[in-house]
DOPAMI-478026 format. One line per 8 residues: their letters; for each residue x, y, z of N, C-alpha, C. Coordinates in steps of 0.2 Angstrom, whole numbers, plus 5000, padded with zeros to 4 digits. Layout:
BEGIN
a) X:Y:Z:X:Y:Z:X:Y:Z  ...
REM end
This chain:
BEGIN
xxxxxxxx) 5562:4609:4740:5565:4612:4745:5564:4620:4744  5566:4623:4739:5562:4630:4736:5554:4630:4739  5549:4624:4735:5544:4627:4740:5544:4629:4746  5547:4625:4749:5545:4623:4757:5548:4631:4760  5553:4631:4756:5556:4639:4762:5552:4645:4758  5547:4644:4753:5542:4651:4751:5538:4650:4755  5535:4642:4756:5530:4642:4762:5530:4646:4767  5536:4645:4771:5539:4645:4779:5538:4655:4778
xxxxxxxx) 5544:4656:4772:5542:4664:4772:5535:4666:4771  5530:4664:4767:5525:4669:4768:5522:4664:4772  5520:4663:4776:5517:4662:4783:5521:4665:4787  5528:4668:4789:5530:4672:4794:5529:4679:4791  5527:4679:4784:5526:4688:4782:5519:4689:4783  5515:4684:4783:5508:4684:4786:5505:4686:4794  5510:4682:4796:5509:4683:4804:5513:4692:4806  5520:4695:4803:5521:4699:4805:5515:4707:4804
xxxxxxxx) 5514:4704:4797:5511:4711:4793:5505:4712:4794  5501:4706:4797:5494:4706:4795:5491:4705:4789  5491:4700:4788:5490:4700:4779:5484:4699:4779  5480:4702:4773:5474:4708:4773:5472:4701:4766  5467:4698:4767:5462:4694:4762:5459:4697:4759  5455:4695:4754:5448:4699:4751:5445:4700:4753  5443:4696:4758:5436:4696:4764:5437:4702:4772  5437:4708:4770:5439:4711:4775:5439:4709:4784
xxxxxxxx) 5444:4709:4789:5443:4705:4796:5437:4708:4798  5434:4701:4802:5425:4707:4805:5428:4706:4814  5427:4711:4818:5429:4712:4823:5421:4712:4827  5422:4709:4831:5415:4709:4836:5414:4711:4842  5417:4717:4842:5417:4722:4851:5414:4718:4854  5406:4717:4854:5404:4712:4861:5405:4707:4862  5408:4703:4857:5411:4697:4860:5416:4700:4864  5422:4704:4861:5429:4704:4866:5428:4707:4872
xxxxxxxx) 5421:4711:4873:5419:4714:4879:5414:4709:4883  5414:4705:4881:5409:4701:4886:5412:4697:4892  5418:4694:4891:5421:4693:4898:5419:4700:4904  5422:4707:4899:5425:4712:4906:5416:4713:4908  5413:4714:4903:5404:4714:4907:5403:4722:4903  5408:4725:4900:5408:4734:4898:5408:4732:4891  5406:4737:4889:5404:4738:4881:5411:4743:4878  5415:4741:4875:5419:4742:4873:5418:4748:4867
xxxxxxxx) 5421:4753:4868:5421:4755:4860:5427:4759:4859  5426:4759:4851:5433:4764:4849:5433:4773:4847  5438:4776:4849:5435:4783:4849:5431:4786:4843  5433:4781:4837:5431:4784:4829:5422:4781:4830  5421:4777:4836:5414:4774:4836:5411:4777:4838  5414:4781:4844:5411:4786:4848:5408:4792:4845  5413:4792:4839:5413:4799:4836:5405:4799:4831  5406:4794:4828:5402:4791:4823:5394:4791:4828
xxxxxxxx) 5389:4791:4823:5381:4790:4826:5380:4785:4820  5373:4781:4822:5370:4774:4815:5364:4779:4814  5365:4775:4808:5356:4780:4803:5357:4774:4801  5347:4775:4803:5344:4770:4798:5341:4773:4793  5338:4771:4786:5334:4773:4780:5329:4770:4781  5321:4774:4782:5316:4767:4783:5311:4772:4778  5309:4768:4773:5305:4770:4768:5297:4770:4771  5293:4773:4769:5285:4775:4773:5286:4770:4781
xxxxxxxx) 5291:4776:4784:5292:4773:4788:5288:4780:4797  5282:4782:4793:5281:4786:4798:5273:4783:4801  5270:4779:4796:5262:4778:4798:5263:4769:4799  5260:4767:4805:5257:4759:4803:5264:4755:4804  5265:4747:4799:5272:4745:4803:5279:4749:4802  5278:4753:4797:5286:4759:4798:5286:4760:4801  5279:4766:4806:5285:4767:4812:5285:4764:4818  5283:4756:4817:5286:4753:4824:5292:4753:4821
xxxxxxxx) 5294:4752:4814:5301:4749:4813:5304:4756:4815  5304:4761:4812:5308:4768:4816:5307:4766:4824  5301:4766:4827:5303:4766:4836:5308:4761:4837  5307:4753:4835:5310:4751:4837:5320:4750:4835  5320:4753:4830:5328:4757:4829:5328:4762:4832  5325:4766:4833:5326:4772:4838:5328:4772:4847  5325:4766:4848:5326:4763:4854:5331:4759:4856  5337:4756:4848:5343:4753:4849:5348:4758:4849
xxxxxxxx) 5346:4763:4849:5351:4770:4844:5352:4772:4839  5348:4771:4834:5350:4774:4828:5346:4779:4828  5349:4785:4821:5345:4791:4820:5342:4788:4814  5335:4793:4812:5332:4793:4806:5333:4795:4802  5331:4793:4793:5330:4795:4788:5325:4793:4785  5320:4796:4786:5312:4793:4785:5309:4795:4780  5307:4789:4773:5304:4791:4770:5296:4792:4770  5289:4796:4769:5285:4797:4769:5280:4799:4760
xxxxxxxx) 5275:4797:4758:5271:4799:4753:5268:4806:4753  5262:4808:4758:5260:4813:4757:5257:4814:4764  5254:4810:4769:5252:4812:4773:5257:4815:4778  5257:4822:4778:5262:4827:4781:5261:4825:4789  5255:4826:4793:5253:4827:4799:5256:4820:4803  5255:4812:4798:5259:4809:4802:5264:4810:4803  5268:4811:4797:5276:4813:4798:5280:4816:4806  5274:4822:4803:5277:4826:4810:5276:4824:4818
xxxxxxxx) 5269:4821:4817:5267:4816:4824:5273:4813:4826  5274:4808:4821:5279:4803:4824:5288:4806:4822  5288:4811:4821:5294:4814:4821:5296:4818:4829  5291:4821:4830:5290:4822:4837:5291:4819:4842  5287:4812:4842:5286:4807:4846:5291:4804:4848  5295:4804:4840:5302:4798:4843:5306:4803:4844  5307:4810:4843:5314:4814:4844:5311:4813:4853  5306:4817:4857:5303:4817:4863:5306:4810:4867
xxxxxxxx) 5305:4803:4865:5305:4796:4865:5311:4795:4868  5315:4795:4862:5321:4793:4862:5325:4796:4862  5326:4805:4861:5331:4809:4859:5335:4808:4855  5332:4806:4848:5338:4804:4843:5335:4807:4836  5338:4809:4833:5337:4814:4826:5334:4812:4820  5326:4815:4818:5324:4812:4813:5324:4816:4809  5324:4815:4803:5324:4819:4798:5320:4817:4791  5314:4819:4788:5309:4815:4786:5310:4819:4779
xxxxxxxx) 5307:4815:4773:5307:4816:4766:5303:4814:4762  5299:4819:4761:5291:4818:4756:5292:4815:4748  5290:4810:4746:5288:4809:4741:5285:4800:4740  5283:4801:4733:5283:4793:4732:5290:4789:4731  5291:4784:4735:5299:4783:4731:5297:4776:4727  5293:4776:4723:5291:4772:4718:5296:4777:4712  5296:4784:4711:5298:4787:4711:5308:4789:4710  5310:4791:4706:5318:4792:4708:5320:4796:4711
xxxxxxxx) 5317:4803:4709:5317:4810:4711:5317:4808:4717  5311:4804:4722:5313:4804:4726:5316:4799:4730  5320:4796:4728:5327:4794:4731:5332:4796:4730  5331:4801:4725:5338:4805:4724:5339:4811:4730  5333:4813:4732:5331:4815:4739:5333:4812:4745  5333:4808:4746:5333:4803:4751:5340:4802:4753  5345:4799:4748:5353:4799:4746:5356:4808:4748  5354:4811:4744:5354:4821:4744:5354:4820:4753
xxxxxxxx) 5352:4819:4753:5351:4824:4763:5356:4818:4767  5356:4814:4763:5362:4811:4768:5369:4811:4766  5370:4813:4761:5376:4815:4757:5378:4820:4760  5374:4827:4759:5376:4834:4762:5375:4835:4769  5369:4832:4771:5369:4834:4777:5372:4828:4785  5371:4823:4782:5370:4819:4787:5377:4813:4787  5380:4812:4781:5387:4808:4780:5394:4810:4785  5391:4816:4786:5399:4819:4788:5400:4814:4798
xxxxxxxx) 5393:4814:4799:5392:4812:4806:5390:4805:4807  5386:4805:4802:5383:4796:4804:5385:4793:4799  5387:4785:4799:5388:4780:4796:5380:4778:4794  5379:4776:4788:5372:4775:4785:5374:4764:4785  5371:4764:4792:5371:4756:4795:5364:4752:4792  5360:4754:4790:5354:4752:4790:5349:4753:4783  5347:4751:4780:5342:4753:4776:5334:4748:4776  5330:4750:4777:5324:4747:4776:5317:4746:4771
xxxxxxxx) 5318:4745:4767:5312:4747:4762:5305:4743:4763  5301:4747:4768:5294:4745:4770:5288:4748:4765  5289:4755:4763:5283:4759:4759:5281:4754:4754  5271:4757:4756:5271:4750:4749:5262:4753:4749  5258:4750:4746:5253:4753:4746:5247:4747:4741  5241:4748:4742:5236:4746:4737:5234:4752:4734  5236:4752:4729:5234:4757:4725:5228:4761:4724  5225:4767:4726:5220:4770:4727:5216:4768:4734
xxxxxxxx) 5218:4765:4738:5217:4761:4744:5218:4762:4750  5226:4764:4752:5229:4763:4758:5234:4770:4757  5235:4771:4751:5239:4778:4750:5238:4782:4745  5239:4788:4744:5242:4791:4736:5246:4789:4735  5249:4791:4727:5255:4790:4722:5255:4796:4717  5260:4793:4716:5264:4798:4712:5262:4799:4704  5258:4794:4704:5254:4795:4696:5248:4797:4697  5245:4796:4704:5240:4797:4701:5234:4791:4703
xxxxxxxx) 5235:4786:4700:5230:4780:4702:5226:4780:4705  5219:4778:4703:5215:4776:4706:5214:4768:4705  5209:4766:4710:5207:4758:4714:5202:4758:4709  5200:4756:4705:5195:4755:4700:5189:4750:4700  5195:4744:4699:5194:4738:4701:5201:4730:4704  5198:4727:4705:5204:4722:4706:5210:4719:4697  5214:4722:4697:5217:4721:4692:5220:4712:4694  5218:4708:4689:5223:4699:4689:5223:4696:4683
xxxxxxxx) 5228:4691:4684:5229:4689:4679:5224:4682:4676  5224:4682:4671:5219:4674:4668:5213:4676:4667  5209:4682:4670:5203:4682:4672:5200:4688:4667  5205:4691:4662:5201:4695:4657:5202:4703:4661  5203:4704:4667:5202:4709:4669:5209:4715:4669  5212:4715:4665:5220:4719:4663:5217:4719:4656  5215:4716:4653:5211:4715:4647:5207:4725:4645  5209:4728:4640:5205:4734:4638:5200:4732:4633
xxxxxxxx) 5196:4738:4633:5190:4738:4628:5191:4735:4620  5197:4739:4621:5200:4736:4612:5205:4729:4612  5204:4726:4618:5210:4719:4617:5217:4719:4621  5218:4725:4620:5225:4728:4625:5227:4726:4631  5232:4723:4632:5232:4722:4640:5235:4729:4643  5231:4730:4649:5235:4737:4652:5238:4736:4656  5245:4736:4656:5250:4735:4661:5253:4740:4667  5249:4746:4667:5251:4754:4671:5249:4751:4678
xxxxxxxx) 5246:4749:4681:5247:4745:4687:5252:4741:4692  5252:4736:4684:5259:4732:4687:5265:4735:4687  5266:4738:4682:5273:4743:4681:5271:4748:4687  5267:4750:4691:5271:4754:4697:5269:4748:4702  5269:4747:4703:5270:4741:4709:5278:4736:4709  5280:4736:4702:5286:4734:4702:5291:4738:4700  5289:4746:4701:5293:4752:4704:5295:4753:4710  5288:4751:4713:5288:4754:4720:5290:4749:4724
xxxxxxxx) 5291:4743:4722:5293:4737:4727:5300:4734:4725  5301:4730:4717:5305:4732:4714:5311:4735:4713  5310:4741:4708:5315:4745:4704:5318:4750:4714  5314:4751:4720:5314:4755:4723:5321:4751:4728  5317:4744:4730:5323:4741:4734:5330:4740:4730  5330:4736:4725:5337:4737:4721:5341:4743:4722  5338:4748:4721:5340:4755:4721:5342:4758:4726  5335:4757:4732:5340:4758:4740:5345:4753:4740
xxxxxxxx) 5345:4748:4741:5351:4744:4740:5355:4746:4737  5357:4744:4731:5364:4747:4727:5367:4754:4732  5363:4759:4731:5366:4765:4732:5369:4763:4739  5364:4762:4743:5365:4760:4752:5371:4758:4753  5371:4753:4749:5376:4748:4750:5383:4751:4750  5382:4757:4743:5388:4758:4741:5392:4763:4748  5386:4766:4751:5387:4771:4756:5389:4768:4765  5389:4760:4764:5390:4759:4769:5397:4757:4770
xxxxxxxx) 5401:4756:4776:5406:4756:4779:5407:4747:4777  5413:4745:4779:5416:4739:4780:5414:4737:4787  5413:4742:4793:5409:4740:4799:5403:4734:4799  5400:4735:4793:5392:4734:4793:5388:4737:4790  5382:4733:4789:5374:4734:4790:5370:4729:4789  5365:4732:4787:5360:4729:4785:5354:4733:4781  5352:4727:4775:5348:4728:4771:5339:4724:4771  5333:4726:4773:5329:4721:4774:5323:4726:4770
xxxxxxxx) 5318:4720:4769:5312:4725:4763:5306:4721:4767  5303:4725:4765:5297:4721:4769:5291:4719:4762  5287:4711:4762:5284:4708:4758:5278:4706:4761  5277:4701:4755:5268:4700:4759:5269:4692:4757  5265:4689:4762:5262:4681:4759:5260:4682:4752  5262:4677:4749:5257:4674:4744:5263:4674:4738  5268:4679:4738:5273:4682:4732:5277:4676:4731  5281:4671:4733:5285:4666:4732:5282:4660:4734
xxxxxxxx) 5287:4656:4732:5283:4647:4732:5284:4646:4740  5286:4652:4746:5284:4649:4752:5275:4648:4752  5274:4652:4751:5267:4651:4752:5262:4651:4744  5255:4648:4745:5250:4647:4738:5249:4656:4738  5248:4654:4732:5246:4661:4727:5241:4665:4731  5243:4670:4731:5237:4674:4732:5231:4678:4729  5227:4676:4725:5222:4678:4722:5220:4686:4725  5221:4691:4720:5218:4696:4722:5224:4703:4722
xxxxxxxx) 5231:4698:4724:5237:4700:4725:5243:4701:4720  5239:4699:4712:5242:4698:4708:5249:4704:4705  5244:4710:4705:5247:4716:4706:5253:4717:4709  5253:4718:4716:5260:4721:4720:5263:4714:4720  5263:4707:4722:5265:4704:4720:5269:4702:4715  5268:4707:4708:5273:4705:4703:5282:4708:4705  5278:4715:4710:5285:4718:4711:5289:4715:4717  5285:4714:4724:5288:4708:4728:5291:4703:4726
xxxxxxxx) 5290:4699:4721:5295:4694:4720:5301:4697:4718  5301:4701:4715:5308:4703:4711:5312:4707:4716  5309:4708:4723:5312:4711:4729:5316:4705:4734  5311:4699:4732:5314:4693:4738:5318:4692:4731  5319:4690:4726:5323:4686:4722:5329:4689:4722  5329:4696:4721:5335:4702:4723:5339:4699:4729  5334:4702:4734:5337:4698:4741:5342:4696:4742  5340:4689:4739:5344:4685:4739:5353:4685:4736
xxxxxxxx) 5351:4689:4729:5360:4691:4728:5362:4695:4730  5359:4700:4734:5361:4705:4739:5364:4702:4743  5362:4696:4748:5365:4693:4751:5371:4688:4752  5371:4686:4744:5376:4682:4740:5383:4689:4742  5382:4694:4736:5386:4698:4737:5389:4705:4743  5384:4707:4747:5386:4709:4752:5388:4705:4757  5390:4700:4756:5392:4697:4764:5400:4700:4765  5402:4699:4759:5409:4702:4760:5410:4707:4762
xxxxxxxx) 5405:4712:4763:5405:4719:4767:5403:4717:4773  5401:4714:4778:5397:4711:4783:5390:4715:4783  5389:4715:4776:5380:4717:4778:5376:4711:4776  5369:4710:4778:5366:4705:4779:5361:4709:4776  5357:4706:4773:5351:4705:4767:5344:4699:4769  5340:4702:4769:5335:4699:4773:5327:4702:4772  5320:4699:4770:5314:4701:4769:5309:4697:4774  5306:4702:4776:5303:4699:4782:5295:4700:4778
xxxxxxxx) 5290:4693:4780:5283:4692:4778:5279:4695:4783  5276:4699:4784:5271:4701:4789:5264:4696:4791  5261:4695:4795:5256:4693:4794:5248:4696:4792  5244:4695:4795:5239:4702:4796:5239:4705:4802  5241:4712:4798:5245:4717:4805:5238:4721:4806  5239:4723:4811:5232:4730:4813:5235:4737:4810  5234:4737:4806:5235:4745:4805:5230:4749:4800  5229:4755:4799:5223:4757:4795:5224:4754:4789
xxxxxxxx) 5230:4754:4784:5229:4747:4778:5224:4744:4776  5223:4741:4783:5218:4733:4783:5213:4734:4784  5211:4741:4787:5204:4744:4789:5202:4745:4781  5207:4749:4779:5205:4751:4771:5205:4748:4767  5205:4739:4768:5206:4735:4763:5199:4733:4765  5198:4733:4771:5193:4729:4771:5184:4733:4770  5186:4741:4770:5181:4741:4767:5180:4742:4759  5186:4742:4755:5183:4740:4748:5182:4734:4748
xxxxxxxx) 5182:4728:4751:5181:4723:4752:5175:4721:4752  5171:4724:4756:5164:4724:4758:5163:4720:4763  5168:4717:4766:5169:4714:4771:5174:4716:4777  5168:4721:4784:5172:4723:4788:5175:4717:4792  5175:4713:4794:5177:4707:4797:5182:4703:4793  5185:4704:4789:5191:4701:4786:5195:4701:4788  5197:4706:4791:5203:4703:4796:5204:4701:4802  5197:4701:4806:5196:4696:4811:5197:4686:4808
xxxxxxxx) 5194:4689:4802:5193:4680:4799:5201:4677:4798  5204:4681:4794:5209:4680:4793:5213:4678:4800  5213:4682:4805:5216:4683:4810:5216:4672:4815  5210:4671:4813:5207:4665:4816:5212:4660:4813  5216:4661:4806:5218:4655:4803:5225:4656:4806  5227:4662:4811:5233:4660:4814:5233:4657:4819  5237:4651:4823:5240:4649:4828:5241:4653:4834  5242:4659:4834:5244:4664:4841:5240:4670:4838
xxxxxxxx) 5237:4669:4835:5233:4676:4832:5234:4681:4829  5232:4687:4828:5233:4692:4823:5242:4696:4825  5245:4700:4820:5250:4702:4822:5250:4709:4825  5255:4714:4828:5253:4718:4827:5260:4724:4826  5260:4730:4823:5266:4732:4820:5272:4732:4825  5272:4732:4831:5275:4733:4834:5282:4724:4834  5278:4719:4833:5281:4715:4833:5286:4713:4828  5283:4715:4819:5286:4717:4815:5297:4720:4815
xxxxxxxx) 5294:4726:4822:5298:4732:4821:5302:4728:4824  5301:4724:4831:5307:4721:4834:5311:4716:4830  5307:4713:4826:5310:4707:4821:5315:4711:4818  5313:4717:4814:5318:4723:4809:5325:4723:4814  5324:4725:4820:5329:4729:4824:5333:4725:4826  5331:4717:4828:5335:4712:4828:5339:4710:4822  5338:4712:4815:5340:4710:4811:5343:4714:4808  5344:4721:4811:5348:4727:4809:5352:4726:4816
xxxxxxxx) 5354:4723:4821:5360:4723:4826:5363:4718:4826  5370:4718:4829:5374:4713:4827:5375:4707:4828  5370:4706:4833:5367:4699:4836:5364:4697:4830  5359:4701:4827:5355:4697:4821:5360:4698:4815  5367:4697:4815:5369:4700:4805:5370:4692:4803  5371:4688:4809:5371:4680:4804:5367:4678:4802  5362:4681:4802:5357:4678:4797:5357:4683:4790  5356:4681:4786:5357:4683:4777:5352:4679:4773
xxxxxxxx) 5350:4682:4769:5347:4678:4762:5342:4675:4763  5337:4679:4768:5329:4674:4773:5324:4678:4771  5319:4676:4766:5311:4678:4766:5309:4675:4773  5308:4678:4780:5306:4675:4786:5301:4677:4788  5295:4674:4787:5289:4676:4789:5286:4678:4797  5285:4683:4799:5283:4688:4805:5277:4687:4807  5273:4681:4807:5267:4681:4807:5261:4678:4811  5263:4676:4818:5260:4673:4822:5258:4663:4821
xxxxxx) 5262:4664:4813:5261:4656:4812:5257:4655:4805  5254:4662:4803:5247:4660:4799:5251:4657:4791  5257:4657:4790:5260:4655:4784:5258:4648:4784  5255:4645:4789:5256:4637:4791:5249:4635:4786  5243:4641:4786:5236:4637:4785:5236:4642:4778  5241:4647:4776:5239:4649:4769:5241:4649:4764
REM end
């Protein structure tokens, strides 16, 4: 009989009080606006702007993914390596574009110093007005190839595994390759993550990285790929517990495969290659054909809004199909 009347009271103190679980309530404005047909919002929403964080997000598929978050309403936090001129190109473009405020940040962020930059200008300058909704980490690079770095690196030769070639003159394995690759892919996502994470609101977000075929058992190994791939995996395996553990904040965790995109990259891949037509051939082994950055961007932007947040914990490949024949 005691039980039954502790029941009966804490389910009438439940109902009066609100009673607040560990799982904070997720409220979904556009569901409860979609009867009246109006976008409902709260005055602290209005008050508020979204920022995204999009790492080498000024050249190639970064800045479709900046345009196309720019064109949902978010402002920017754009990380950039060295090439100054695009920065300011597409800084121009998208404030002109869209009317929404970029704000760009030179370095490697394989690096910490520069994420500590990154964090820095949204701490002092940009927290007081925006909620940081968004974090993207797309920078990535072949080393001596597609960008600079922070070390220094040159393209030598193709560094992989079984084949003698990480192998030194004196027997040594050289591992300075691998280790920034699973800096810059790796130690960089965890870290935008964590921090991000910590900076964001109970409202939301989202967390997405961008990877390449060949890193996990969706698809066969990639020969040639051994390198950045070692840090890729430890990006999607992350992912994953990010997504485990953010849901409770209503942020969603997610790594999108590209296919073969058009961008200068692939140009520059395929003249160390010695083959200009590589990414045509490649381009053949997909179903709808080659990809191009733009399409990337809109997959990100769906997966940064709130249509896209039920999705969590997806390596989902962006690729026209071609994961099907590689």
């Amino acid at each position: 009989m005691l039980l039954q009347i502790l029941i009966i009271q804490l389910a009438t103190w439940r109902t009066c009080t609100g009673f607040q679980t560990k799982h904070p309530m997720r409220l979904n404005i556009d569901e409860l606006s979609a009867e009246s047909g109006k976008r409902v919002t709260s005055n602290f929403e209005q008050r508020r702007k979204r920022l995204a964080i999009v790492t080498g997000g000024t050249r190639g598929i970064g800045r479709a993914i900046s345009e196309r978050l720019a064109a949902d309403g978010f402002d920017l936090l754009l990380n950039y390596c060295a090439d100054v001129k695009s920065s300011q190109a597409t800084t121009q473009s998208l404030q002109d574009k869209y009317d929404c405020d970029v704000v760009c940040v030179s370095g490697d962020i394989s690096q910490t110093k520069t994420r500590d930059k990154l964090f820095t200008e949204y701490d002092k300058h940009l927290k007081a007005t925006h909620d940081l909704s968004a974090i993207v980490h797309n920078a990535g690079q072949y080393v001596g190839i597609t960008s600079q770095n922070g070390l220094g690196l040159k393209h030598e030769k193709i560094m992989a595994f079984g084949d003698g070639s990480i192998l030194t003159e004196d027997g040594n394995v050289d591992l300075t390759q691998m280790h920034y690759y699973q800096k810059l892919y790796g130690d960089a996502y965890i870290d935008l993550c964590e921090r991000g994470l910590a900076r964001m609101k109970y409202s939301g977000g989202s967390l997405v990285g961008i990877s390449s075929g060949g890193c996990t058992l969706h698809y066969r190994p990639s020969p040639g790929y051994d390198m950045p791939g070692t840090g890729k995996c430890t990006m999607e395996y992350a992912m994953r517990l990010f997504a485990l553990r953010a849901g409770m904040r209503n942020v969603n965790c997610n790594v999108i495969i590209p296919g073969v995109t058009s961008t200068d990259a692939w140009e520059n891949l395929s003249k160390i290659g010695g083959d200009k037509k590589m990414k045509q051939k490649l381009e053949k082994l997909s179903p709808m054909g080659g990809t191009c950055p733009l399409d990337i961007g809109k997959v990100v932007a769906f997966l940064c809004s709130s249509d896209g947040r039920p999705i969590t914990g997806m390596s989902i490949p962006v690729d026209n199909g071609i994961h099907l024949k590689l």
